[in-house]
GUKOL-870027 format. One line per 2 residues: for each residue x, y, z of C-alpha. Coordinates in steps of 0.1 Angstrom, whole numbers, padded with zeros to 4 digits, always signed. Example, Ala and Ser with C-alpha at 12.3 -4.5 7.8 and 13.67 -1.06 7.14 Angstrom:
BEGIN
+0123/-0045/+0078  +0137/-0011/+0071
END
This chain:
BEGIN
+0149/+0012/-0195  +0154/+0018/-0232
+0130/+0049/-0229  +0152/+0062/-0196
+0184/+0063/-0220  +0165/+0081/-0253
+0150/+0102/-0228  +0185/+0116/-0217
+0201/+0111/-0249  +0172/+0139/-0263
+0178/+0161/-0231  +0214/+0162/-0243
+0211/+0172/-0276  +0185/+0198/-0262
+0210/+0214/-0241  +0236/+0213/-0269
+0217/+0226/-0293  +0204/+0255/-0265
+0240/+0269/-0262  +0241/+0271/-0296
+0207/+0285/-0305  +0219/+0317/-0284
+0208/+0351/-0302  +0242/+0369/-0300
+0236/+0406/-0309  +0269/+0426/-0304
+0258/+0463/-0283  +0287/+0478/-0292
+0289/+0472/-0330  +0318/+0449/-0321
+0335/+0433/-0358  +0319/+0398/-0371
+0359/+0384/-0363  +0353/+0398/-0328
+0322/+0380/-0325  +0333/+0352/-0330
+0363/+0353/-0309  +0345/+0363/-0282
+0323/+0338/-0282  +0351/+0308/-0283
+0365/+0324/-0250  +0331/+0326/-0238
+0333/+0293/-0243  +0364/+0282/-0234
+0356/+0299/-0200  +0321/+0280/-0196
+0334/+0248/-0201  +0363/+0254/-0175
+0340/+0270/-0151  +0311/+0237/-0154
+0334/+0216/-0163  +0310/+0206/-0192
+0316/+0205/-0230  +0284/+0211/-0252
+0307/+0198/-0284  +0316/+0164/-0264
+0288/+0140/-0269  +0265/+0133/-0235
+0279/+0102/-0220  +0249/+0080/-0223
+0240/+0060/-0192  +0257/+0024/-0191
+0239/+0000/-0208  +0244/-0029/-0184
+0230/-0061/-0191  +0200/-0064/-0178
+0195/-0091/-0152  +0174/-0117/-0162
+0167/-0149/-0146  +0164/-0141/-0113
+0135/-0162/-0101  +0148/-0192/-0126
+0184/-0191/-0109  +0169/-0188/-0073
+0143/-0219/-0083  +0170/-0241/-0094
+0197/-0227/-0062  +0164/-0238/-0038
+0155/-0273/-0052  +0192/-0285/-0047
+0193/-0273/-0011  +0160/-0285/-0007
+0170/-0318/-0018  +0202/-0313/+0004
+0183/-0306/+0035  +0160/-0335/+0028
+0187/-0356/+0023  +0205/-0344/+0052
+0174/-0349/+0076  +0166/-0385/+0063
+0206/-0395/+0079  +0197/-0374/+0112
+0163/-0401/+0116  +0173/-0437/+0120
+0140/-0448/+0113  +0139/-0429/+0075
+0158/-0458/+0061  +0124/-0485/+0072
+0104/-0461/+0057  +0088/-0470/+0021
+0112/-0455/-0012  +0078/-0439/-0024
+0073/-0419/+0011  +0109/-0409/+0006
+0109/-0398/-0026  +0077/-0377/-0015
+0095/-0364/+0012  +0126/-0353/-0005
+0101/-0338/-0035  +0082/-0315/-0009
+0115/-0306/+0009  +0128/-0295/-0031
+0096/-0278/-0039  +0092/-0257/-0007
+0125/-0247/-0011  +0124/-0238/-0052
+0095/-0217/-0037  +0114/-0195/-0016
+0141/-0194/-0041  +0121/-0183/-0067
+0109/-0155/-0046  +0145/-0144/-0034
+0156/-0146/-0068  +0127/-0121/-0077
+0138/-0099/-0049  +0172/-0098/-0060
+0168/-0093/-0096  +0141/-0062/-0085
+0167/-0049/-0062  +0195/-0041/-0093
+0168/-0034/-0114  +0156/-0002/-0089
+0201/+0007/-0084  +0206/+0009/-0119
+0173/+0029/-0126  +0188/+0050/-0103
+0220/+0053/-0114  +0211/+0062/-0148
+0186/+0089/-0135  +0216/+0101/-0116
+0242/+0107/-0145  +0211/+0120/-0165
+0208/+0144/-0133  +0244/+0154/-0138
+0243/+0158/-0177  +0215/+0181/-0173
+0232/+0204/-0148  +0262/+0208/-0165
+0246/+0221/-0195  +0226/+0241/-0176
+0254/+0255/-0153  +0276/+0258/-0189
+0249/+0277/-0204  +0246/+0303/-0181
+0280/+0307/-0175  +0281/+0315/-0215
+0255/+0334/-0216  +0268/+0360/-0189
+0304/+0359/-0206  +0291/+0374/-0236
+0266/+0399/-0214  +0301/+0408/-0195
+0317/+0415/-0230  +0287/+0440/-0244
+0263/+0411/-0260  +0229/+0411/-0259
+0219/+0370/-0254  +0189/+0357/-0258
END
């Protein structure tokens, strides 16, 4: 996950650094103060058009807290209603009660166990199932960084060709 978010933080800074690694060459011998205010309204009028600003740090995909603990949760949630259950079984049989404490106990311990099993196992699903949304959530914004810069970039870049530039 770590990697995910350096990987769009770099990707970011690339696209940055692409609008502003541009060879401007003027074709009309337009004046250095030209230049350069052509190239802020270039700029002005790429960032309205992508809605994306290149001097605006990438927002970097949410760092939620990981989930951790799902199968531990799920193991402990399962015991207790596998106790429950046992315990509610053992008052639905008259004849629990004239059984031996030690067959009991057994009894109740399987019921626990089974359950913790299919807790655990639940827990594990869950836990895998935010995992995979916010993977995808932060390949989504990534997704949308990288188009805006892209989309910014050329709208720049044909902005200054419109105004006698050669871009490169």
């Amino acid at each position: 996950m770590k990697y995910f978010a350096f990987v769009a933080l770099i990707l970011a800074a690339v696209d940055v650094a692409s609008a502003q690694q541009m060879v401007i060459t003027p074709a009309k011998g337009q004046s250095p103060a030209q230049i350069e205010k052509d190239k802020a309204e270039c700029q002005s009028i790429a960032q309205q058009t992508s809605g994306y600003n290149p001097s605006q740090p990438a927002s970097a995909p949410s760092n939620a807290p990981r989930s951790r603990g799902g199968r531990a949760r799920g193991t402990a949630v399962g015991a207790m209603a596998g106790a429950a259950k046992a315990e509610v079984n053992a008052q639905r049989y008259p004849g629990y009660a004239n059984v031996n404490e030690d067959v009991q106990q057994q009894y109740r311990q399987n019921q626990a166990k089974s359950s913790a099993a299919a807790g655990a196992v639940i827990g594990g699903a869950q836990q895998r199932r935010q995992r995979r949304q916010l993977n995808a959530q932060q390949a989504q914004q990534t997704s949308q960084a990288s188009a805006g810069a892209n989309s910014f970039n050329q709208s720049y870049k044909s902005c200054l060709i419109g105004r006698a530039y050669s871009v490169q």
